[in-house]
SELUM-594712 format. One record per residue (C-alpha): residue number from 1; x, y, z. Coordinates in Angstrom, 1 decimal, m for minus. Example, Ala and Ser with C-alpha at 12.3 -4.5 7.8 and 13.67 -1.06 7.14 Angstrom:
BEGIN
ATOM num     c1     c2     c3
ATOM   1   12.3   m4.5    7.8
ATOM   2   13.7   m1.1    7.1
This chain:
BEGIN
ATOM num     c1     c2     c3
ATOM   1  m54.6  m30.4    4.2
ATOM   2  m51.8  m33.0    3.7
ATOM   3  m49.3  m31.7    1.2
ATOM   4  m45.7  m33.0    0.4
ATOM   5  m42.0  m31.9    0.3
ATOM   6  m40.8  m35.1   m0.7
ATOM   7  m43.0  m36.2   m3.6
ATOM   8  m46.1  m35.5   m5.5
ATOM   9  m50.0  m36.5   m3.5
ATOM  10  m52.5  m38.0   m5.4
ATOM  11  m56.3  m37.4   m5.2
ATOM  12  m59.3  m37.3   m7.2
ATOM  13  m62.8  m35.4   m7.4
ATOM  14  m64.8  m38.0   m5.0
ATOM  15  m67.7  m39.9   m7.0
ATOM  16  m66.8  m43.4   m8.1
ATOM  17  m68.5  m46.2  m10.3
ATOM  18  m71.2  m47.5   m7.7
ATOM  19  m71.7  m51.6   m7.9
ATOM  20  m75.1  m52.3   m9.0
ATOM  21  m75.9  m53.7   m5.3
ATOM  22  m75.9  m49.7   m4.5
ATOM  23  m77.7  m48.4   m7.5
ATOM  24  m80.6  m51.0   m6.6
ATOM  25  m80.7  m48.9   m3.1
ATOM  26  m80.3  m45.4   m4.3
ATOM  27  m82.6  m45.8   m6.8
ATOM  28  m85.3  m47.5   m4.4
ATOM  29  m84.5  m44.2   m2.0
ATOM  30  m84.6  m41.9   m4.5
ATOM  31  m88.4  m42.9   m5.7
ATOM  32  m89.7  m43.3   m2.4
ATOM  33  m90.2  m46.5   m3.0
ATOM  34  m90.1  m49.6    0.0
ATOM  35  m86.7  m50.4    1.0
ATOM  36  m85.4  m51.3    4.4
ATOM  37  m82.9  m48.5    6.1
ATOM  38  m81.2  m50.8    8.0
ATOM  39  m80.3  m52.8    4.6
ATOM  40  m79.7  m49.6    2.8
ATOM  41  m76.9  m48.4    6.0
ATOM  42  m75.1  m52.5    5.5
ATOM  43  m74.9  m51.5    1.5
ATOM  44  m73.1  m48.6    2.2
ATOM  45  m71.1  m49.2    4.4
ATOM  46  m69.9  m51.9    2.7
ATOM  47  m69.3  m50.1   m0.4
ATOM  48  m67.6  m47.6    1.6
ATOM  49  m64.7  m49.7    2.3
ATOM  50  m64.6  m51.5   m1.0
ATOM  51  m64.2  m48.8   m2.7
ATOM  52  m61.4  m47.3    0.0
ATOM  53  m59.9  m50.0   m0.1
ATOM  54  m59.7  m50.0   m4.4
ATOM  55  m58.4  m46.5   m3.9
ATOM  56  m55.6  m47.4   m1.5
ATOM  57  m54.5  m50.1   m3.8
ATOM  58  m54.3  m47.8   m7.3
ATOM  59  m52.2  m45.9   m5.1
ATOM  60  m54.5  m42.6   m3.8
ATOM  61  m52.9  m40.4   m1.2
ATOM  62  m56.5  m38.8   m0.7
ATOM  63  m59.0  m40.9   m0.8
ATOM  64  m63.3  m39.8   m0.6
ATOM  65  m66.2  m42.8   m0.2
ATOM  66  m67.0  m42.4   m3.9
ATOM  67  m70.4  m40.8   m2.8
ATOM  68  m71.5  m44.0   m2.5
ATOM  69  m74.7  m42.8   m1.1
ATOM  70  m75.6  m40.5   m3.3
ATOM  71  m77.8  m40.5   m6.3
ATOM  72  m75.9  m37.8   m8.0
ATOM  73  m73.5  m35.0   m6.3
ATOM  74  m76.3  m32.0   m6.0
ATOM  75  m79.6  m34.1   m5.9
ATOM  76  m79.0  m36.2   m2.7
ATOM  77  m80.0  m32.7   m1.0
ATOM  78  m83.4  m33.4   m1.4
ATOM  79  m83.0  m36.7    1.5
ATOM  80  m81.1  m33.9    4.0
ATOM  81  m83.6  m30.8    3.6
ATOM  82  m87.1  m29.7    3.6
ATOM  83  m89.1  m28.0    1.2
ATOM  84  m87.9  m30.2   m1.9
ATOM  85  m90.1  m32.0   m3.9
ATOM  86  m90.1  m34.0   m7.1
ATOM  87  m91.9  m32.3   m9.9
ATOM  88  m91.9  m33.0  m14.1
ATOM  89  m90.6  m29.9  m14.7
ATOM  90  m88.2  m29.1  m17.8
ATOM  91  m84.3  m29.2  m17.4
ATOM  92  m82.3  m26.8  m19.0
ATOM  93  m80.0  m28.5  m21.6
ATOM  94  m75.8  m27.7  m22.2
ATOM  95  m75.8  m25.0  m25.0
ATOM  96  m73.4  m27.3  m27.0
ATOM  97  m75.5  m30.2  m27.6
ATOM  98  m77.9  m28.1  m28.2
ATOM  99  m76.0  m27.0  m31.4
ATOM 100  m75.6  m31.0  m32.4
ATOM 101  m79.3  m32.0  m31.9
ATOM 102  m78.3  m35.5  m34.0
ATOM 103  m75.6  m35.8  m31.8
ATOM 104  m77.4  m35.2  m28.3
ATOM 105  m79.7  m37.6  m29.6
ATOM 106  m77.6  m40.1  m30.0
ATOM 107  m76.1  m39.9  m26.4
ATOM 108  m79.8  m39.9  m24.8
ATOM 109  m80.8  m43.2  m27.1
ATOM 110  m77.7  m44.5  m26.3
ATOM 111  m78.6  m44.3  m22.5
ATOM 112  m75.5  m41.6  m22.4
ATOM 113  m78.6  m39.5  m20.1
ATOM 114  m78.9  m39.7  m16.3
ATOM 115  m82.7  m40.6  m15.7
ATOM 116  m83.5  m39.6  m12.1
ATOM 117  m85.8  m37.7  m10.2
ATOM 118  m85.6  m33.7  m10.1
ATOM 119  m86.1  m31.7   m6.7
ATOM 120  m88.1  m28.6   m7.0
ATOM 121  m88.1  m26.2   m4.0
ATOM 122  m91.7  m25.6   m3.0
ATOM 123  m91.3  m24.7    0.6
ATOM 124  m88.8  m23.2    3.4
ATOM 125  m85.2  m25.2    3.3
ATOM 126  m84.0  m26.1    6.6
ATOM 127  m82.5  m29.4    8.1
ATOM 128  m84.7  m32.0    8.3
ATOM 129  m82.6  m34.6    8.8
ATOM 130  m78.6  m35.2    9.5
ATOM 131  m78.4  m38.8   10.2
ATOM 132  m77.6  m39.3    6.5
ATOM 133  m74.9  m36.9    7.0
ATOM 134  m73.5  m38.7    9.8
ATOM 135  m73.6  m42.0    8.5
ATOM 136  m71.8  m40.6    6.0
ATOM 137  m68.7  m39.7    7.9
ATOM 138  m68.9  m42.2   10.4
ATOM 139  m68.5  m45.1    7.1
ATOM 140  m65.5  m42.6    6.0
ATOM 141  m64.0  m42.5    9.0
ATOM 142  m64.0  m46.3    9.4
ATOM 143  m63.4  m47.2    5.8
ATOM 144  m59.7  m44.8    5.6
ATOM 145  m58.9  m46.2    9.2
ATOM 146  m59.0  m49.7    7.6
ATOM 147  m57.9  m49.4    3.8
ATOM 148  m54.9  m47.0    5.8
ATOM 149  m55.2  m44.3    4.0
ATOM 150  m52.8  m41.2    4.7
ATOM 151  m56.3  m38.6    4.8
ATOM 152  m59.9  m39.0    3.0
ATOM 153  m62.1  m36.1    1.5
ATOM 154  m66.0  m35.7    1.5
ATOM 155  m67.7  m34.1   m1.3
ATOM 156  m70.1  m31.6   m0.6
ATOM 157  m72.7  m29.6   m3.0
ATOM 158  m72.2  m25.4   m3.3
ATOM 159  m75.0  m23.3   m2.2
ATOM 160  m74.4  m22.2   m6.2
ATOM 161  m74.7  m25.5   m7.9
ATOM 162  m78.2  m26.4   m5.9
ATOM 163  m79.9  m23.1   m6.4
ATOM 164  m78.9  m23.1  m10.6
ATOM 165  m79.8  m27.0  m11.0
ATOM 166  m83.0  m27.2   m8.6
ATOM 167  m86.0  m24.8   m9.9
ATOM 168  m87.1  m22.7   m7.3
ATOM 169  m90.8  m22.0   m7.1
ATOM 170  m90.8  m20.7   m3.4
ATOM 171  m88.6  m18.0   m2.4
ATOM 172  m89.3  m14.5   m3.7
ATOM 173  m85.6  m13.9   m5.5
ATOM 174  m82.4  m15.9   m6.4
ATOM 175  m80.6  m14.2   m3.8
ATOM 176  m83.1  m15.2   m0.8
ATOM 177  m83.2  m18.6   m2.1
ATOM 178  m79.4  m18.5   m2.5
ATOM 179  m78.6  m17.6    0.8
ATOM 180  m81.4  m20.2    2.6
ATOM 181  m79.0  m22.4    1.0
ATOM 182  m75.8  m21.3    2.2
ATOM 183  m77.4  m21.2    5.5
ATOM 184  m78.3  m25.2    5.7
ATOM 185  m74.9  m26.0    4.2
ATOM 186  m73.5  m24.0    6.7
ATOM 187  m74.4  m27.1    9.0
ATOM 188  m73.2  m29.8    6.4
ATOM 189  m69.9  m28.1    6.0
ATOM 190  m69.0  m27.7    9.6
ATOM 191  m69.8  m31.5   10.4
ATOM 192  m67.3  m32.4    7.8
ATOM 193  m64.5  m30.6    8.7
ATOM 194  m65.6  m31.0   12.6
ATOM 195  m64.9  m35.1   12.4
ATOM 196  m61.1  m34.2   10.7
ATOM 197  m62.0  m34.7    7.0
ATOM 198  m61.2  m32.3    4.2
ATOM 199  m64.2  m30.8    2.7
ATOM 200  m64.6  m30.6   m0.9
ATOM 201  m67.3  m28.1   m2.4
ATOM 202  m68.4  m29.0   m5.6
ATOM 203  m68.4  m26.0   m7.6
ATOM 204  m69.6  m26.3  m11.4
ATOM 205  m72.1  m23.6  m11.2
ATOM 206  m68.8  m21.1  m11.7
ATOM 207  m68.3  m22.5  m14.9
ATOM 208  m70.8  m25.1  m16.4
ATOM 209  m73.2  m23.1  m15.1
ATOM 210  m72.6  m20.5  m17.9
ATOM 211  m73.4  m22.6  m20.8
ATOM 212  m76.5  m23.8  m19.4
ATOM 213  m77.7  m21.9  m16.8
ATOM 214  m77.0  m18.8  m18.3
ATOM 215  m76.6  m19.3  m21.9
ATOM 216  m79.3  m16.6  m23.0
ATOM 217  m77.3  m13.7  m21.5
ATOM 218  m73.8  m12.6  m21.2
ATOM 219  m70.8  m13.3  m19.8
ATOM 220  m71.0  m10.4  m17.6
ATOM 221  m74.5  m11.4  m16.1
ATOM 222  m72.8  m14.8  m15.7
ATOM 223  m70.1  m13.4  m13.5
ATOM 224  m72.1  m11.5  m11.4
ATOM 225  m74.0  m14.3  m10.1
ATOM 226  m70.5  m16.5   m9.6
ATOM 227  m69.6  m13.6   m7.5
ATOM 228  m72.9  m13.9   m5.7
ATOM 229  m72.2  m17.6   m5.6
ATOM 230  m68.5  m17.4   m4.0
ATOM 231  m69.9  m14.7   m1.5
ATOM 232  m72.6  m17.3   m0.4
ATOM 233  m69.8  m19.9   m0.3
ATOM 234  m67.7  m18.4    1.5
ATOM 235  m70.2  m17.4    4.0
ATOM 236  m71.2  m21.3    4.8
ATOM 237  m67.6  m22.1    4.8
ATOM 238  m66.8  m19.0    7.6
ATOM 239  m66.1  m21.6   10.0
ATOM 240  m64.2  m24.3    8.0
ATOM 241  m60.5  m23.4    8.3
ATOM 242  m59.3  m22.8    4.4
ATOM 243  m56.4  m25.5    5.1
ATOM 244  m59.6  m27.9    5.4
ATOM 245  m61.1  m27.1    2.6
ATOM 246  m61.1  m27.5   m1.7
ATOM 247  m63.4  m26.6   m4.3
ATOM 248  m63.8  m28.8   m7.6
ATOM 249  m64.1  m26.3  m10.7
ATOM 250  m66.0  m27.9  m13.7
ATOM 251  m67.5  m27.3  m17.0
ATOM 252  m69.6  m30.4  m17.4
ATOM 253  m68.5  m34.4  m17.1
ATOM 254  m69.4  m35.2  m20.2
ATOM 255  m68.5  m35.9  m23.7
ATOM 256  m69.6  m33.4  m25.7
ATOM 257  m68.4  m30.7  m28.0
ATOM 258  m67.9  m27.7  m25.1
ATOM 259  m67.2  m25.0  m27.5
ATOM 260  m70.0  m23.0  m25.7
ATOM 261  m67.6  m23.4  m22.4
ATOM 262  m66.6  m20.2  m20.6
ATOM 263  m62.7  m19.6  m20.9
ATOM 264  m61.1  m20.0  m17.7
ATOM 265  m59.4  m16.3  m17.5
ATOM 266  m62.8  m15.0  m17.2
ATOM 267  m63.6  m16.5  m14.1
ATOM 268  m60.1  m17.6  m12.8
ATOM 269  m60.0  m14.2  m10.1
ATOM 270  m63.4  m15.3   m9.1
ATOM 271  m62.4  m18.8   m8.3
ATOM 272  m59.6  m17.4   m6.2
ATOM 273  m61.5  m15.3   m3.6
ATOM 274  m63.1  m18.4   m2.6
ATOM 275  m62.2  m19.6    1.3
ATOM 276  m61.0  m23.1    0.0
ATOM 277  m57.1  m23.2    0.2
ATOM 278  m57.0  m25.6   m2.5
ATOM 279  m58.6  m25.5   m5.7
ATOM 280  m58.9  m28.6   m8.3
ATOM 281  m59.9  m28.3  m11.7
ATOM 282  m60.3  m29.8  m15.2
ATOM 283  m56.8  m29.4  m17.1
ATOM 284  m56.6  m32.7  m19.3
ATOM 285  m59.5  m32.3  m21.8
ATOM 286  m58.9  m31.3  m24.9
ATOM 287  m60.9  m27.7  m24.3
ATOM 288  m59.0  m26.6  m21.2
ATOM 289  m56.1  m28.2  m21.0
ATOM 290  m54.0  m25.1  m22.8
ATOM 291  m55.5  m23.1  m19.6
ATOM 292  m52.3  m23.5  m18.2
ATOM 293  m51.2  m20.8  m19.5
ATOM 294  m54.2  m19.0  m17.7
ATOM 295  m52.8  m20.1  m14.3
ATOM 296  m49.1  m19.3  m15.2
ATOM 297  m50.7  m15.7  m15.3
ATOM 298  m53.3  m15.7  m12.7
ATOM 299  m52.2  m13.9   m9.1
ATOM 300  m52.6  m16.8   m7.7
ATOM 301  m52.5  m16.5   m3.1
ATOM 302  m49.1  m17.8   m2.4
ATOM 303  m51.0  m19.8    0.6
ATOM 304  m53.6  m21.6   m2.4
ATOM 305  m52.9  m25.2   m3.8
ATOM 306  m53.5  m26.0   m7.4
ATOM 307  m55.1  m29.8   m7.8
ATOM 308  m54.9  m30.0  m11.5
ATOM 309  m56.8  m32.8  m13.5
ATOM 310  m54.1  m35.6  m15.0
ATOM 311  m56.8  m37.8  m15.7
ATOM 312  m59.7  m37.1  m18.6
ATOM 313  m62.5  m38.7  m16.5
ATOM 314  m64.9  m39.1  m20.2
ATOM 315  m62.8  m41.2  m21.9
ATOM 316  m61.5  m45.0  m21.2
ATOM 317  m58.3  m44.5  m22.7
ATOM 318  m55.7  m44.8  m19.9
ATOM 319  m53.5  m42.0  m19.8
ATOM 320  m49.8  m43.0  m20.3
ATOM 321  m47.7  m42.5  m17.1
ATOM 322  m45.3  m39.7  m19.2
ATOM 323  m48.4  m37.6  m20.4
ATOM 324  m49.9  m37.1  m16.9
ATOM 325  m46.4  m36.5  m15.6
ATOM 326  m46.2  m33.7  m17.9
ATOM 327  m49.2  m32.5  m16.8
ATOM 328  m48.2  m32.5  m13.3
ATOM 329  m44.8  m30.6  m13.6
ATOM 330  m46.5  m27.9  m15.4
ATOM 331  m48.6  m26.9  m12.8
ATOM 332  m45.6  m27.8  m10.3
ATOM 333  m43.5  m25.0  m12.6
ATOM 334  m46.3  m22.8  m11.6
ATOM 335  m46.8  m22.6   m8.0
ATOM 336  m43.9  m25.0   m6.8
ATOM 337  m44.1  m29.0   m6.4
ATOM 338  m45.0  m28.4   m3.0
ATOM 339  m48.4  m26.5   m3.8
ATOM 340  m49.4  m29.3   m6.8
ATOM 341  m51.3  m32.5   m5.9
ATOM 342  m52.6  m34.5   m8.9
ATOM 343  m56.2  m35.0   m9.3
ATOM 344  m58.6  m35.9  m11.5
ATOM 345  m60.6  m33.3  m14.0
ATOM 346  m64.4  m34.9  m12.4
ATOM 347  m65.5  m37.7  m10.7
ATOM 348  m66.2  m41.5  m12.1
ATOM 349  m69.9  m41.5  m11.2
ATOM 350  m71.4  m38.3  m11.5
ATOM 351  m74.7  m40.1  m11.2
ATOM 352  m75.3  m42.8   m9.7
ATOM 353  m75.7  m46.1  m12.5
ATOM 354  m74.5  m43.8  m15.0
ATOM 355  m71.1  m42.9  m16.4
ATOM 356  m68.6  m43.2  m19.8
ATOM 357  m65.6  m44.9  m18.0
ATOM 358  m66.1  m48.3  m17.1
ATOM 359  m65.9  m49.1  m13.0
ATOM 360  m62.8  m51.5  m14.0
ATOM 361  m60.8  m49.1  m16.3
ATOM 362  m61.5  m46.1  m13.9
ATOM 363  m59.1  m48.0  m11.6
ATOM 364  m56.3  m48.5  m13.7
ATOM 365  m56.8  m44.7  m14.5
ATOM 366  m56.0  m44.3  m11.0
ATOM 367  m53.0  m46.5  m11.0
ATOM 368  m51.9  m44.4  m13.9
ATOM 369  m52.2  m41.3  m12.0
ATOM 370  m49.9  m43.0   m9.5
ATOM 371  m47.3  m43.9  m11.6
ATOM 372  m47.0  m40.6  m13.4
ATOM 373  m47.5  m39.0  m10.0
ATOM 374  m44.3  m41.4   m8.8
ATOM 375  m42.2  m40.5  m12.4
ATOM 376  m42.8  m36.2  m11.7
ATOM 377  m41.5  m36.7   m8.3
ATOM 378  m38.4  m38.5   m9.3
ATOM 379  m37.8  m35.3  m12.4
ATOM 380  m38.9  m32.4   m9.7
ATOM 381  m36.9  m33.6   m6.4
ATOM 382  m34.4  m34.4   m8.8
């Protein structure tokens, strides 16, 4: 994982605004409907290198192919594995909108609600197909080789986040389905970091997850299944070296009111036993940003790298340059400036045709990010 003695990297989660000449495609994928493959592999990777390329010019260190071909970061699985299938089954809603039913109903008439089809497990999981996968890397691999880009970053689901957010009606426990998971993943994850790309394992099931998936118990209940979860992560990851790896910590992309969210320094330990040598989290919006403090205190590894979020990825205000280098040094104060790269709190496109930052101002966020990224450096190699 490329780090820095002489200046501050930046990065960000992975999912980017996707032009509506890849939403057409994803969405024709993702209801089964007629679409030609070969037309569907031009799109992407075309929008692969566009959106390199857009990277490289804001000024990204670490750049990702914006999922481009993905409908959302945990529901693509259902084009990869066998035994999903698409069912009209109920989703489970955030406890906090919950509280503000006027308010939730605003965001869903206001098209502020992802509409997109929901994998059910019905059947054994095992590979059914990788070339998705593959194509994947190989339009990576080609898109950083031409934007230049000093490294690039795939995004990968958790084992956690796909058995919390995709019902299971097959397996006899949580724990067998779980682990049938980790087990496909397993493959995923090794082909990543096998063609030279950092892997980034999306993680929101070890916080999100609590004030959803497991909002009708407590937080001890909670943390027993994100222990379960890291020890199935770590288990797919057992051959990914940890300097290849990063896992994205998340309470939810969304604007909302979050006062349901779990506090950080109940799950920060857990976070840290993970493999992944570097960790990137939310730090900029207005309910976690004091957690700071929580990582000041943490016993944090001295081999683990921090990837704090400088960027509020729910709003369209551009952060000034000063604010996000403030953010920065903090964590820099913390760890060291070599063990800090500045991210990003989620991703841009969470879902496909879908998102609160507009594709042009998500951009200039980036460029922000540079700059303040730029002004820390001069202040902390002072």
């Amino acid at each position: 994982m490329r780090t820095s003695t002489e200046r501050i990297l930046t990065t960000h989660v992975g999912s980017m605004p996707r032009p509506q000449y890849v939403v057409d495609q994803l969405f024709a994928q993702d209801r089964d409907e007629a679409y030609d493959q070969a037309e569907f592999d031009r799109v992407m990777r075309r929008a692969v290198r566009e959106v390199a390329q857009k990277q490289v010019d804001a000024g990204v260190d670490v750049i990702s192919d914006g999922e481009m071909s993905k409908i959302s970061y945990v529901t693509y699985m259902r084009h990869r594995f066998t035994g999903f299938e698409i069912a009209d089954v109920p989703r489970a809603t955030p406890q906090d909108l919950d509280d503000f039913p006027a308010y939730k109903q605003r965001l869903a008439e206001a098209g502020g609600t992802p509409v997109y089809h929901r994998p059910v497990v019905r059947d054994a999981i095992t590979i059914k197909d990788l070339a998705p996968l593959e194509k994947d890397i190989a339009n990576l691999l080609a898109a950083q080789e031409a934007a230049d880009a000093a490294e690039a970053f795939m995004n990968s689901a958790s084992p956690g986040v796909v058995a919390g957010f995709q019902p299971n009606e097959y397996y006899p426990t949580k724990e067998e389905y779980l682990w049938a998971l980790a087990e496909v993943l397993k493959v995923e994850y090794e082909k990543i970091a096998e063609a030279g790309l950092i892997l980034q394992v999306d993680c929101p099931d070890l916080a999100m997850g609590r004030h959803i998936l497991f909002r009708d118990v407590d937080t001890a209940a909670f943390l027993k299944a994100a222990r379960a979860q890291v020890e199935a992560l770590n288990y797919a990851l057992e051959n990914v070296p940890a300097e290849q790896a990063r896992l994205h910590l998340c309470w939810g992309n969304y604007e909302g009111p979050h006062h349901h969210d779990v506090d950080l320094a109940d799950v920060v330990d857990i976070v840290l036993s993970a493999k992944p040598q570097a960790i990137q989290f939310e730090a900029s919006n207005p309910r976690h940003q004091h957690e700071w403090q929580t990582w000041a205190e943490a016993d944090i590894p001295d081999d683990k790298i921090l990837i704090p979020g400088a960027l509020d990825t729910t709003t369209n205000f551009i952060e000034h340059p000063q604010l996000v280098a403030e953010r920065i040094e903090r964590y820099a104060n913390i760890v060291g400036k070599e063990r800090v790269l500045a991210g990003t709190d989620c991703g841009f496109g969470t879902f496909a045709g879908f998102g609160a930052i507009h594709p042009d101002i998500a951009y200039a966020k980036l460029g922000s990010l540079t700059e303040g990224a730029r002004i820390a450096s001069e202040r902390l190699w002072a």
